[in-house]
PDB file of N, H, CA, C and O in Angstrom:
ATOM      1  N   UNK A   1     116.655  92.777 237.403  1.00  0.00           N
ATOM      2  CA  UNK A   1     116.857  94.177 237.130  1.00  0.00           C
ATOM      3  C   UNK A   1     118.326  94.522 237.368  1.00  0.00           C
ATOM      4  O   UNK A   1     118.693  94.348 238.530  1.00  0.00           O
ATOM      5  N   UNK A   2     119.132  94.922 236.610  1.00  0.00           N
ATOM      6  H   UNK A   2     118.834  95.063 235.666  1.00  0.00           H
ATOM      7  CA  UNK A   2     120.240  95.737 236.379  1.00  0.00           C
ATOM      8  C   UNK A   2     120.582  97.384 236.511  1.00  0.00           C
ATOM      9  O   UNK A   2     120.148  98.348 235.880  1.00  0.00           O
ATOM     10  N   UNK A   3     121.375  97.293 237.414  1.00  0.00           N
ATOM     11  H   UNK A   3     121.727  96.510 237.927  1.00  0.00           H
ATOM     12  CA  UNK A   3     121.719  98.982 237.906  1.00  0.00           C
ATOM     13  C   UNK A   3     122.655  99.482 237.108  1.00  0.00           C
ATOM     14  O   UNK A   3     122.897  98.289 236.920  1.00  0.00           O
ATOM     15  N   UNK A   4     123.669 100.232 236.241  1.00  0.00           N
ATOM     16  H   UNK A   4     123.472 101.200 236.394  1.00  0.00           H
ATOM     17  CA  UNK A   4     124.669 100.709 235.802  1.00  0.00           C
ATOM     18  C   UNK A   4     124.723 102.121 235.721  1.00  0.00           C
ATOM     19  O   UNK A   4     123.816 102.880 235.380  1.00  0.00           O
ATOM     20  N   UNK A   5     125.694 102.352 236.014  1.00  0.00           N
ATOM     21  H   UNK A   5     126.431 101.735 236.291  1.00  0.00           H
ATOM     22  CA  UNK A   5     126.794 103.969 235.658  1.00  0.00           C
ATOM     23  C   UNK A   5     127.346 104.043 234.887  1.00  0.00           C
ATOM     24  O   UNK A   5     128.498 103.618 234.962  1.00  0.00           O
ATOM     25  N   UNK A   6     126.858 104.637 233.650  1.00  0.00           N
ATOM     26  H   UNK A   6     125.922 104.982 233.589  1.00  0.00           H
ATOM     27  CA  UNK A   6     127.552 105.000 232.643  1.00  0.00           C
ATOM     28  C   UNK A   6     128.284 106.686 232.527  1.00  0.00           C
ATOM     29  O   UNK A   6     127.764 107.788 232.701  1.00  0.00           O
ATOM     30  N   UNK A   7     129.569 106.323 232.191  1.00  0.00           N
ATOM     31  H   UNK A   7     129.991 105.428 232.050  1.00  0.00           H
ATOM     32  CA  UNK A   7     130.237 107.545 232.028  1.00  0.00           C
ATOM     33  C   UNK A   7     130.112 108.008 230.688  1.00  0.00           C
ATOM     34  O   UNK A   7     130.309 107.168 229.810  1.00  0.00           O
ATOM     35  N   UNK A   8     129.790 109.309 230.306  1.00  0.00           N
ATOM     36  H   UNK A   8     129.630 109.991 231.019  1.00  0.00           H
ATOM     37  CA  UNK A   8     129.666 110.039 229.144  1.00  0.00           C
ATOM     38  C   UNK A   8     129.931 111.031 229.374  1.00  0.00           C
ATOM     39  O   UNK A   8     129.321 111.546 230.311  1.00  0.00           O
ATOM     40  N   UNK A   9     130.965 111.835 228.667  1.00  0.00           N
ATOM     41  H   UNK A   9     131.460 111.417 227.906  1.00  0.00           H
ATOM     42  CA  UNK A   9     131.772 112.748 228.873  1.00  0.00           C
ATOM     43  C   UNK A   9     131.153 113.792 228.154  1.00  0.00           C
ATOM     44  O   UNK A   9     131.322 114.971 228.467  1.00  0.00           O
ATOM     45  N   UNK A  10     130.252 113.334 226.948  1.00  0.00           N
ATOM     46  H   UNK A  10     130.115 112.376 226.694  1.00  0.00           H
ATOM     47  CA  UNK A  10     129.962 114.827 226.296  1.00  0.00           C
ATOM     48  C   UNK A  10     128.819 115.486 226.728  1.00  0.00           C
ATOM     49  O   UNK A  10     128.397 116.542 226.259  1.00  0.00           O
ATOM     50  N   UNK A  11     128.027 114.454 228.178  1.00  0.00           N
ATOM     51  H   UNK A  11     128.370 113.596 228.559  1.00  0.00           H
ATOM     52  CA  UNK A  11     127.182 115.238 229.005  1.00  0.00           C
ATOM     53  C   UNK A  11     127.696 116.986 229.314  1.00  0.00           C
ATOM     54  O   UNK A  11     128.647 116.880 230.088  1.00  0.00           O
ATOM     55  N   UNK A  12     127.519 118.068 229.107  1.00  0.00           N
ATOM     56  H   UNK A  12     126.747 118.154 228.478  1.00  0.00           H
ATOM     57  CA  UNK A  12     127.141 119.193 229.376  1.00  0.00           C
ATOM     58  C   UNK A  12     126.704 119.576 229.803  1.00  0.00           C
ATOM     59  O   UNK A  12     127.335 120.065 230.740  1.00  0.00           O
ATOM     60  N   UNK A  13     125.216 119.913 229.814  1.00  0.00           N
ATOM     61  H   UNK A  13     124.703 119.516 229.053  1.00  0.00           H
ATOM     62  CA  UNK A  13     123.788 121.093 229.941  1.00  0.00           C
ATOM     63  C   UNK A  13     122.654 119.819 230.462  1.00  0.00           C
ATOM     64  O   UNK A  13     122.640 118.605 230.663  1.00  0.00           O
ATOM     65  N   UNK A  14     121.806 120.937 230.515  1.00  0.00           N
ATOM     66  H   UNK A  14     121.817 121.923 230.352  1.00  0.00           H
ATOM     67  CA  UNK A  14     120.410 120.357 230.985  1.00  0.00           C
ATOM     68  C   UNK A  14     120.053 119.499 229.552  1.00  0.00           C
ATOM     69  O   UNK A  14     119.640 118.351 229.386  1.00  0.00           O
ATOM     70  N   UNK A  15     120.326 120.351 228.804  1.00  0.00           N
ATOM     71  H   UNK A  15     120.662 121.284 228.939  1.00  0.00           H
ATOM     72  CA  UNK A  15     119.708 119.807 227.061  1.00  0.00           C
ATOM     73  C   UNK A  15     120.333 118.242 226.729  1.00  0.00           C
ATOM     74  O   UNK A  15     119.858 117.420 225.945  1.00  0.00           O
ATOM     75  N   UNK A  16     121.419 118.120 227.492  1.00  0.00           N
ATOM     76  H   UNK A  16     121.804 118.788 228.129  1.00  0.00           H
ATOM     77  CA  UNK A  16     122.215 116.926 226.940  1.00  0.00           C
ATOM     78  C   UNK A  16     121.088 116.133 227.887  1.00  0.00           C
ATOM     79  O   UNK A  16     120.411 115.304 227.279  1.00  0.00           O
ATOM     80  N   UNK A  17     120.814 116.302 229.326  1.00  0.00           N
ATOM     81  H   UNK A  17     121.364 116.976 229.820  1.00  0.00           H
ATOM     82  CA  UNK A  17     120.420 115.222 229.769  1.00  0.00           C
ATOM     83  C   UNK A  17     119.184 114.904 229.536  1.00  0.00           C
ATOM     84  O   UNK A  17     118.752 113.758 229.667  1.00  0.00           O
ATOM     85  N   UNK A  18     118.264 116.246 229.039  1.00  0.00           N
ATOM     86  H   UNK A  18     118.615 117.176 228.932  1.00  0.00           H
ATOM     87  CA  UNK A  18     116.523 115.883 228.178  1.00  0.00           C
ATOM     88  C   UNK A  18     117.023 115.189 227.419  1.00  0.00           C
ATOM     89  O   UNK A  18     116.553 114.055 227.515  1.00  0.00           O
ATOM     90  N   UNK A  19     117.873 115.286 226.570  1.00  0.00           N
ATOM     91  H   UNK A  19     118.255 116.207 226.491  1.00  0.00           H
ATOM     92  CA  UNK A  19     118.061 114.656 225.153  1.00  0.00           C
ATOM     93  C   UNK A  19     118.375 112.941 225.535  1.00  0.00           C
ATOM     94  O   UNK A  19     117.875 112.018 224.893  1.00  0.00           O
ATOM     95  N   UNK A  20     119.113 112.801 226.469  1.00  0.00           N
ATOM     96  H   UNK A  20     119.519 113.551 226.991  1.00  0.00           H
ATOM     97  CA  UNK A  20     119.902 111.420 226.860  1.00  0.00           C
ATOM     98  C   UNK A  20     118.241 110.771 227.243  1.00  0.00           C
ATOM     99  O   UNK A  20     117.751 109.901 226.523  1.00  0.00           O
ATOM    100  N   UNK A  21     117.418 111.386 228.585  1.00  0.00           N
ATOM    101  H   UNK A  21     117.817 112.092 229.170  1.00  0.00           H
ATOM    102  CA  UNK A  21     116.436 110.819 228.838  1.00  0.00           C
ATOM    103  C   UNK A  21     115.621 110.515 227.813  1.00  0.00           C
ATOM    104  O   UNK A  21     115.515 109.306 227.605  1.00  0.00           O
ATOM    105  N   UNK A  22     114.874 111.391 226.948  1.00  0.00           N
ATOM    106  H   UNK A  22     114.960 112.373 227.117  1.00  0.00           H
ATOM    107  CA  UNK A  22     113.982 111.300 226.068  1.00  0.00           C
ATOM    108  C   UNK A  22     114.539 109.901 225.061  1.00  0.00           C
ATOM    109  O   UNK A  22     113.553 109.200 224.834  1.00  0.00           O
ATOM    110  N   UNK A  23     115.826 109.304 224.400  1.00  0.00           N
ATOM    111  H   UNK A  23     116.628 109.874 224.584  1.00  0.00           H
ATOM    112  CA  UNK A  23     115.587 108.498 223.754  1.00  0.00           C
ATOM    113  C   UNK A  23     116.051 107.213 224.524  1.00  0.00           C
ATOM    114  O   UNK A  23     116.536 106.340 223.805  1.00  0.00           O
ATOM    115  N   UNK A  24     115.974 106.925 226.020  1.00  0.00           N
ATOM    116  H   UNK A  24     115.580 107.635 226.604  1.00  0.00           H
ATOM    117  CA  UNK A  24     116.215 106.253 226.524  1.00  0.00           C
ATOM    118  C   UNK A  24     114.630 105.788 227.626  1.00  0.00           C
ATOM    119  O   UNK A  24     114.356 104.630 227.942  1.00  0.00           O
ATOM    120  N   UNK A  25     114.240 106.374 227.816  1.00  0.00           N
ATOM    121  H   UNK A  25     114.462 107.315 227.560  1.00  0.00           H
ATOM    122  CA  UNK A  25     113.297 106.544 228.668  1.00  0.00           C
ATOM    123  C   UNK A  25     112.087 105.497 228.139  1.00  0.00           C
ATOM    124  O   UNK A  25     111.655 104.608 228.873  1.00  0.00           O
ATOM    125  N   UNK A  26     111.491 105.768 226.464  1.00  0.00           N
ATOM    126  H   UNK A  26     111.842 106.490 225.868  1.00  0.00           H
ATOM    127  CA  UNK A  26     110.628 104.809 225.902  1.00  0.00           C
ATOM    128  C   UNK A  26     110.940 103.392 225.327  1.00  0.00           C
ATOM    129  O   UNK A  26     110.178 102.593 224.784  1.00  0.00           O
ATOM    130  N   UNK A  27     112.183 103.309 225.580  1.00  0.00           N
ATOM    131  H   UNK A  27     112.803 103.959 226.022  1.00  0.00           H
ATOM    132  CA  UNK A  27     112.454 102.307 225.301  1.00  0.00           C
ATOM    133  C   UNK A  27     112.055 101.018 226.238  1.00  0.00           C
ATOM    134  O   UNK A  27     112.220 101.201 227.444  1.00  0.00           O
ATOM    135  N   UNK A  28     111.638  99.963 225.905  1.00  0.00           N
ATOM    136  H   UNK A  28     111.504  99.814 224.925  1.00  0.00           H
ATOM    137  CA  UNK A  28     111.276  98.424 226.245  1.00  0.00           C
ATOM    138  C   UNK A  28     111.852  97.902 227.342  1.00  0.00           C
ATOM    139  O   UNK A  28     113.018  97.675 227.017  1.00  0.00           O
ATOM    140  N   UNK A  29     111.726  97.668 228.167  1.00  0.00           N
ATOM    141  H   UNK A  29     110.780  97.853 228.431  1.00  0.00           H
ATOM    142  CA  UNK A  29     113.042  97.224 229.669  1.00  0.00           C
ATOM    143  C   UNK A  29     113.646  98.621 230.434  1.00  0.00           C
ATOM    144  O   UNK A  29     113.956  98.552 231.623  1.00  0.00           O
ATOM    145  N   UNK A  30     113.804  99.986 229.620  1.00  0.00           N
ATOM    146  H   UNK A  30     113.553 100.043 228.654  1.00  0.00           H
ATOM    147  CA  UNK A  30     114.358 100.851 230.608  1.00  0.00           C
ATOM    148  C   UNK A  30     113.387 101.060 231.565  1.00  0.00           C
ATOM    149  O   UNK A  30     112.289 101.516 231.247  1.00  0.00           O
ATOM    150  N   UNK A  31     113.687 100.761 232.770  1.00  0.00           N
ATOM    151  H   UNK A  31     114.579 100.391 233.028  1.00  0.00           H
ATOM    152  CA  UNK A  31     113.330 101.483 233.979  1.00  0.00           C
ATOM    153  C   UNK A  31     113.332 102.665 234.422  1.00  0.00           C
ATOM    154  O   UNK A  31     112.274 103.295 234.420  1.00  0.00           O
ATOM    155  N   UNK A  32     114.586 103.276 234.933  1.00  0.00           N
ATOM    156  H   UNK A  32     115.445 102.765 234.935  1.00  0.00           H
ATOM    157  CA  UNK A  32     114.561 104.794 235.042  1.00  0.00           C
ATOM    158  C   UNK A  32     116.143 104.886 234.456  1.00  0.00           C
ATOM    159  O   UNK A  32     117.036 104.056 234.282  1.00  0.00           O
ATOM    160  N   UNK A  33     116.004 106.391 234.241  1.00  0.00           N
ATOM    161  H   UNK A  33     115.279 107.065 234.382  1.00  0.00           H
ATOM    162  CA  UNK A  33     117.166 106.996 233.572  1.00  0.00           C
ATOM    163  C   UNK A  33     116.834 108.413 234.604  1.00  0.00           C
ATOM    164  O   UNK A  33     115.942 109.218 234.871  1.00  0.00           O
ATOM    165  N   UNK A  34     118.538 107.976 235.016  1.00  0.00           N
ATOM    166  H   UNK A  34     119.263 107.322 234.800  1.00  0.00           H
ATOM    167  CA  UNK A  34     118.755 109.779 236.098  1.00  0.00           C
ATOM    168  C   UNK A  34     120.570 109.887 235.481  1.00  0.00           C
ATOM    169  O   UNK A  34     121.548 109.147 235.368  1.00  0.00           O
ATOM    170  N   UNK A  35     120.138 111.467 235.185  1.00  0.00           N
ATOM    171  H   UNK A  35     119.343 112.068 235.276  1.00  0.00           H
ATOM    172  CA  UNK A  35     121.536 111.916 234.645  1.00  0.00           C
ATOM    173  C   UNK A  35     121.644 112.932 235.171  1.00  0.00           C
ATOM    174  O   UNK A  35     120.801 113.827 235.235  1.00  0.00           O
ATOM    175  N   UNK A  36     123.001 112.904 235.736  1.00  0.00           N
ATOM    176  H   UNK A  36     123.686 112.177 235.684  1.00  0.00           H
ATOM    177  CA  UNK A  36     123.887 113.730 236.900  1.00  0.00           C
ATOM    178  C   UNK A  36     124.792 114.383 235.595  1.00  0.00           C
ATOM    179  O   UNK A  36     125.448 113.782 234.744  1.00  0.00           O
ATOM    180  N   UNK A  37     124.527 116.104 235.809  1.00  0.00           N
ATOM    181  H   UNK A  37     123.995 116.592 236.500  1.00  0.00           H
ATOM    182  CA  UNK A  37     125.089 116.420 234.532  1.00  0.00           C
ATOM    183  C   UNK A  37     126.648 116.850 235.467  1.00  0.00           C
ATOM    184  O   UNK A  37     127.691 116.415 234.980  1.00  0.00           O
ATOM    185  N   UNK A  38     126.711 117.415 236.347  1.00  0.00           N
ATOM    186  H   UNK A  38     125.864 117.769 236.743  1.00  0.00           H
ATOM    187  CA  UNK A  38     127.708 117.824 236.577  1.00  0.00           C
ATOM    188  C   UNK A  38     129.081 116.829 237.090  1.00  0.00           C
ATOM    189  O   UNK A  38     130.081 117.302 237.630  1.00  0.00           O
ATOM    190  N   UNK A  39     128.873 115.367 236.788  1.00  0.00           N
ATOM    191  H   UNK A  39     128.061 114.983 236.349  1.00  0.00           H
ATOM    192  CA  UNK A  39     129.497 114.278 236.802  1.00  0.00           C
ATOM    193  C   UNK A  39     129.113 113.444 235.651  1.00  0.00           C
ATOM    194  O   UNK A  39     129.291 112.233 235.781  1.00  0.00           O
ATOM    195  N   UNK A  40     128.674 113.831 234.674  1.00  0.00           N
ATOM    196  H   UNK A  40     128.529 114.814 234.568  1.00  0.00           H
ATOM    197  CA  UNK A  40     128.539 113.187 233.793  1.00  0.00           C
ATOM    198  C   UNK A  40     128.454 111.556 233.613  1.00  0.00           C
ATOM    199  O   UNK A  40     129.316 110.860 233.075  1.00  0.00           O
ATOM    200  N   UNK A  41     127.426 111.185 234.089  1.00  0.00           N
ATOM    201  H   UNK A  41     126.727 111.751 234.526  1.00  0.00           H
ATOM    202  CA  UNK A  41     126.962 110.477 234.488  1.00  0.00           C
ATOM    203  C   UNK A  41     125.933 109.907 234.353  1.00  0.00           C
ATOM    204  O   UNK A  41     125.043 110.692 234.680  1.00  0.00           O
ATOM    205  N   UNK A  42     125.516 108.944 234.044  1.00  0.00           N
ATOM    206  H   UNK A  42     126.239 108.307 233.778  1.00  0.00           H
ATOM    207  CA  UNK A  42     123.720 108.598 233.492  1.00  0.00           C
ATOM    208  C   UNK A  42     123.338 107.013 234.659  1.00  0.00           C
ATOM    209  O   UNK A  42     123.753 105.905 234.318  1.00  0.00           O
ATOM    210  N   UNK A  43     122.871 107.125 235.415  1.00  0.00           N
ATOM    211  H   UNK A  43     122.534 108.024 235.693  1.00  0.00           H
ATOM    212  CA  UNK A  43     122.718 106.425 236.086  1.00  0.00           C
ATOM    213  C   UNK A  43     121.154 105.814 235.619  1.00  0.00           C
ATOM    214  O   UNK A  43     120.121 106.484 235.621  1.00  0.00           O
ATOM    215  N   UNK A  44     121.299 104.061 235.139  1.00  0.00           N
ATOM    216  H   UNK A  44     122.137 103.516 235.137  1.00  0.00           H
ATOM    217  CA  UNK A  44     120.331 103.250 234.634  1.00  0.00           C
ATOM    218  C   UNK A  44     120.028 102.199 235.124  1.00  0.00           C
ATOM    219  O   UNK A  44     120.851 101.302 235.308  1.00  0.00           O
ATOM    220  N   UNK A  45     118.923 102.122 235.393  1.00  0.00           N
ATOM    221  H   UNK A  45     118.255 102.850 235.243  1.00  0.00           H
ATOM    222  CA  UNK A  45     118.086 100.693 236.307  1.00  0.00           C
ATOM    223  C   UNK A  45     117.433 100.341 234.908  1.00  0.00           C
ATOM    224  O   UNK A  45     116.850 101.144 234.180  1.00  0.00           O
ATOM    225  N   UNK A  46     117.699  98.574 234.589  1.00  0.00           N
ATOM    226  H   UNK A  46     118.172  97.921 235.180  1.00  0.00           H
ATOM    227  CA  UNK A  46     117.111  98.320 233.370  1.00  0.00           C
ATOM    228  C   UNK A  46     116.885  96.321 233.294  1.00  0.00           C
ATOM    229  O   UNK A  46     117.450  95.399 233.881  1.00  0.00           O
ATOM    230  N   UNK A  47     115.879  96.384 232.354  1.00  0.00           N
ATOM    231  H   UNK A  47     115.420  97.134 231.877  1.00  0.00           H
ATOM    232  CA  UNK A  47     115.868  95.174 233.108  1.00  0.00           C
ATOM    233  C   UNK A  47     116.654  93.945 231.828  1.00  0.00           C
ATOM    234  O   UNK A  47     116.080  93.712 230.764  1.00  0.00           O
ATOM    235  N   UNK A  48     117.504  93.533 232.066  1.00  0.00           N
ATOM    236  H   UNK A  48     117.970  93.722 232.930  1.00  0.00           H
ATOM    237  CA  UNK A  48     118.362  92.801 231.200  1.00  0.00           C
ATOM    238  C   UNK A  48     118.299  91.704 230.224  1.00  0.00           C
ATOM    239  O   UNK A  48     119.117  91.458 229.337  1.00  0.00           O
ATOM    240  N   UNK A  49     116.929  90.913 230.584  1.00  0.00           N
ATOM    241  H   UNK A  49     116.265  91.113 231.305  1.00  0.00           H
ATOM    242  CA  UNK A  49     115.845  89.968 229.648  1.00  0.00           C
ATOM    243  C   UNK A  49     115.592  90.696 228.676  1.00  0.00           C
ATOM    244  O   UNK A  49     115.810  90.066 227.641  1.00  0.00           O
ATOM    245  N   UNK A  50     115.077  92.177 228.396  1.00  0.00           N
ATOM    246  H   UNK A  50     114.899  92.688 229.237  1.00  0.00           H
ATOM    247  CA  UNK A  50     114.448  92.634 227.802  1.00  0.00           C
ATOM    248  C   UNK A  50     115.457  93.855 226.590  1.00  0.00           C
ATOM    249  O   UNK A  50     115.130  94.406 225.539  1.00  0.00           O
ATOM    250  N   UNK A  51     116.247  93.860 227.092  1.00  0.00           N
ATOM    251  H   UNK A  51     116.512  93.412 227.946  1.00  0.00           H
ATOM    252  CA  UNK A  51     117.173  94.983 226.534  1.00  0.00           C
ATOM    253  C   UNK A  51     118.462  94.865 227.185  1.00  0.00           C
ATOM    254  O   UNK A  51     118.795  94.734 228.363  1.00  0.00           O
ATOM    255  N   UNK A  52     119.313  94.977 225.714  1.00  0.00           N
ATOM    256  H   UNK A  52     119.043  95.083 224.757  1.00  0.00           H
ATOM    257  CA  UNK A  52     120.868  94.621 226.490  1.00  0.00           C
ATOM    258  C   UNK A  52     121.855  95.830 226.773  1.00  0.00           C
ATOM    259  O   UNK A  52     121.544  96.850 226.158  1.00  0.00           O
ATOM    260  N   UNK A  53     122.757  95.909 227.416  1.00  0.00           N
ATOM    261  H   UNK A  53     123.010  95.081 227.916  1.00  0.00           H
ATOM    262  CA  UNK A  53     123.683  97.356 227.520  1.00  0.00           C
ATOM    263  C   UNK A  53     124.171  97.465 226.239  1.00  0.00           C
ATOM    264  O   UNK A  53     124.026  98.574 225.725  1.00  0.00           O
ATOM    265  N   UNK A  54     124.789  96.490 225.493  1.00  0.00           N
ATOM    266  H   UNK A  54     124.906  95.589 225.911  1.00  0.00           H
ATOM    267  CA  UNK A  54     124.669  97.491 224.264  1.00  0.00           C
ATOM    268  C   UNK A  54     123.986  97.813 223.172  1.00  0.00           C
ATOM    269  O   UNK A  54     124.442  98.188 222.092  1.00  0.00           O
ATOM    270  N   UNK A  55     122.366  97.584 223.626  1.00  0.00           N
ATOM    271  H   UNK A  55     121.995  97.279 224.503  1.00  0.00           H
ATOM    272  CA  UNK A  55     122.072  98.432 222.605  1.00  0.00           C
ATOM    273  C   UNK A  55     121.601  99.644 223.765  1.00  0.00           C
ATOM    274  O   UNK A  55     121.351 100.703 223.189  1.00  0.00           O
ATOM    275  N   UNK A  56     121.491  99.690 224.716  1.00  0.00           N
ATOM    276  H   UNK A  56     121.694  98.830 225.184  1.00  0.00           H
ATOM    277  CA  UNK A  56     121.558 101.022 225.413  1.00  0.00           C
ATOM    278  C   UNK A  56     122.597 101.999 224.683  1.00  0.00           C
ATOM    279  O   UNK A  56     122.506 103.141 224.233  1.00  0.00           O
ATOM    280  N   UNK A  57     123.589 101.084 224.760  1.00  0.00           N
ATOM    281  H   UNK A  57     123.663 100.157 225.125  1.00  0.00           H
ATOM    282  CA  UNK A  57     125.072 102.042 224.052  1.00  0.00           C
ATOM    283  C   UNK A  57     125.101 102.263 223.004  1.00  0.00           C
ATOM    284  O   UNK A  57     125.757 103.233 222.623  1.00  0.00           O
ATOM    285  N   UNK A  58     124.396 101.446 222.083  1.00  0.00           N
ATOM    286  H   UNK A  58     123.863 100.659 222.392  1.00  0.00           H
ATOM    287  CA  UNK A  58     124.383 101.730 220.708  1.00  0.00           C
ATOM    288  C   UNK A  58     123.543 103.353 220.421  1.00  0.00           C
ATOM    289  O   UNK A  58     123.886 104.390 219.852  1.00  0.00           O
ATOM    290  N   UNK A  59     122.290 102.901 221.153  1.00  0.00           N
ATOM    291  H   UNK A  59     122.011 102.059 221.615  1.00  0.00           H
ATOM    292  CA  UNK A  59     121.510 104.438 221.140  1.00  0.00           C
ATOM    293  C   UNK A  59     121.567 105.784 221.304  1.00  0.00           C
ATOM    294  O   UNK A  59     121.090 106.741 220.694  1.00  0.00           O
ATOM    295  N   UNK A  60     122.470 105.607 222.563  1.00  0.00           N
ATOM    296  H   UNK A  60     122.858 104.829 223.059  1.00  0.00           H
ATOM    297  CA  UNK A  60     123.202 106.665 222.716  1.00  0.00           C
ATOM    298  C   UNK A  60     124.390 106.678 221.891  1.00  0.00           C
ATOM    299  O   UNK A  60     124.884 107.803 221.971  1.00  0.00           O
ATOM    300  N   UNK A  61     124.931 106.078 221.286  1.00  0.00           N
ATOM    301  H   UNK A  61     124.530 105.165 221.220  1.00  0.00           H
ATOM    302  CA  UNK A  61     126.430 106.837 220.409  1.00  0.00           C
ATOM    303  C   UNK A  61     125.587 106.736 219.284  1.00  0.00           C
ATOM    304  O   UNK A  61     126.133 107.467 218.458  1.00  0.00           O
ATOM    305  N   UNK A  62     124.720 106.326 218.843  1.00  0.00           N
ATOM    306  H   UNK A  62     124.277 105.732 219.514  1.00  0.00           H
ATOM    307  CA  UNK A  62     123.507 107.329 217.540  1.00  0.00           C
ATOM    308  C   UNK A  62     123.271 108.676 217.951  1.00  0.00           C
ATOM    309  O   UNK A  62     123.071 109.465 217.028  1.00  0.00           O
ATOM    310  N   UNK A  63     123.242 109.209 219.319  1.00  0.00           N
ATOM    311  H   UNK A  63     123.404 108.568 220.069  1.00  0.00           H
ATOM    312  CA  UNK A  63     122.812 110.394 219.661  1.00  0.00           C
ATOM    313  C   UNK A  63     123.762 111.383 219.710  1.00  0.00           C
ATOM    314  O   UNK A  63     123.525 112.571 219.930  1.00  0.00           O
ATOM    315  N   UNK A  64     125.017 110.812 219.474  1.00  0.00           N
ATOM    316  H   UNK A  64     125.210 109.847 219.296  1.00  0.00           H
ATOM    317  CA  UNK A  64     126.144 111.732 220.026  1.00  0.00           C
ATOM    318  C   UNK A  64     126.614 111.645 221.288  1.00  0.00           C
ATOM    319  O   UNK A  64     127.473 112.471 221.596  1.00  0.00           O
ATOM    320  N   UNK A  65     126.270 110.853 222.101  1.00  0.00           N
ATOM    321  H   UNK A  65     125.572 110.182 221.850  1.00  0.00           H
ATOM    322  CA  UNK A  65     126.510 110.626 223.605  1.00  0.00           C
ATOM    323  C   UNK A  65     127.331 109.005 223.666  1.00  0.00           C
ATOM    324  O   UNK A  65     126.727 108.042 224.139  1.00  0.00           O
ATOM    325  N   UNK A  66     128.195 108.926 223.340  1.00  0.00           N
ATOM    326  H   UNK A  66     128.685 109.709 222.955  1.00  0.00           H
ATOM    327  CA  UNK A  66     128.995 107.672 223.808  1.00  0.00           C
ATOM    328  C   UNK A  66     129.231 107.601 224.967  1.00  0.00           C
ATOM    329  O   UNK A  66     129.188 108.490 225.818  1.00  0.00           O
ATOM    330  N   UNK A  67     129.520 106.421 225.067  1.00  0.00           N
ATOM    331  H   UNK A  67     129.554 105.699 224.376  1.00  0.00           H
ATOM    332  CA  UNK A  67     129.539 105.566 226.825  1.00  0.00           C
ATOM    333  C   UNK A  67     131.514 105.501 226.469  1.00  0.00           C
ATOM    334  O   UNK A  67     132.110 105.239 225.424  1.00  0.00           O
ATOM    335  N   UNK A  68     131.947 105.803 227.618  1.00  0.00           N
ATOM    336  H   UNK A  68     131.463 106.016 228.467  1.00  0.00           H
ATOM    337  CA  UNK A  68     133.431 105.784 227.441  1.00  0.00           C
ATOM    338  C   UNK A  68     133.058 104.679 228.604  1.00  0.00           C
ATOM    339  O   UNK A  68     133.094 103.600 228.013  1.00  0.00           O
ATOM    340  N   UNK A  69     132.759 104.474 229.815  1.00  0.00           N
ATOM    341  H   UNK A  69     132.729 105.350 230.296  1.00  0.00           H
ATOM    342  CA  UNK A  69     133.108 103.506 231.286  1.00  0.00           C
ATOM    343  C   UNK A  69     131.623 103.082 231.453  1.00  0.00           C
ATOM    344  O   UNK A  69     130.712 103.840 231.120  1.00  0.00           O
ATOM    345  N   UNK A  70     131.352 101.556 232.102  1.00  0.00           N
ATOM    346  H   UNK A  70     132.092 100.940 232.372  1.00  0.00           H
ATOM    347  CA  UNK A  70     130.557 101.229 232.645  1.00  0.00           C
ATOM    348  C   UNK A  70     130.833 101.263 234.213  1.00  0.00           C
ATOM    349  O   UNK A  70     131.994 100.989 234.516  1.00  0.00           O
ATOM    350  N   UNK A  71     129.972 101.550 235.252  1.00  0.00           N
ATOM    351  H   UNK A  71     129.028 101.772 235.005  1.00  0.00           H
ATOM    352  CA  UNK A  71     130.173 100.815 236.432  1.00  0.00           C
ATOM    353  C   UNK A  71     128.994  99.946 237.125  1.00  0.00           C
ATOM    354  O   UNK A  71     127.857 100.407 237.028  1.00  0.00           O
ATOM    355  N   UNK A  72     129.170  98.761 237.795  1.00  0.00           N
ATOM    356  H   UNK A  72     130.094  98.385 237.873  1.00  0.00           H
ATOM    357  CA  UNK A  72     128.001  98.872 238.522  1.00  0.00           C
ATOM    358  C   UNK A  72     127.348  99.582 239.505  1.00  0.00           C
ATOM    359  O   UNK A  72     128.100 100.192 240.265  1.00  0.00           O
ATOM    360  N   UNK A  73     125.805  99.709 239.775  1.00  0.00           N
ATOM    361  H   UNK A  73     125.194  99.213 239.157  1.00  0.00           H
ATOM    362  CA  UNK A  73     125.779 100.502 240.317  1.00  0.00           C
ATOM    363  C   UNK A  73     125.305 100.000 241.815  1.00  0.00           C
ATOM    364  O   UNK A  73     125.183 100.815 242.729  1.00  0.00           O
TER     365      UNK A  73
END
């Protein structure tokens, strides 16, 4: 299992982070998705056999939410 901090800057509102959770959440290997809106921030436990960071990243910059920084977490 894999922890990461992703930075996304066009986090905003509550709406950005339903929106970030909802197409991240059903996906195959995600674990949990917690997004810190006022640090913009999406903090992801995921499991890495199953799904890779970038298509995490890919999904989100389909959504309008690009990943500018990874960190571990």
């Amino acid at each position: 299992m894999s922890k990461v901090v992703l930075d996304i800057p066009e986090i905003s509102c509550e709406h950005c982070s339903q929106a970030i959770t909802k197409v991240l959440q059903p996906e195959a290997g995600v674990k949990q998705v917690r997004v810190d809106v006022p640090t913009q921030k999406v903090h992801l436990e995921y499991d890495e056999g199953t799904i890779s960071l970038d298509r995490v990243k890919e999904i989100l910059a389909e959504e309008e939410y690009p990943v500018e920084a990874v960190a571990q977490a």
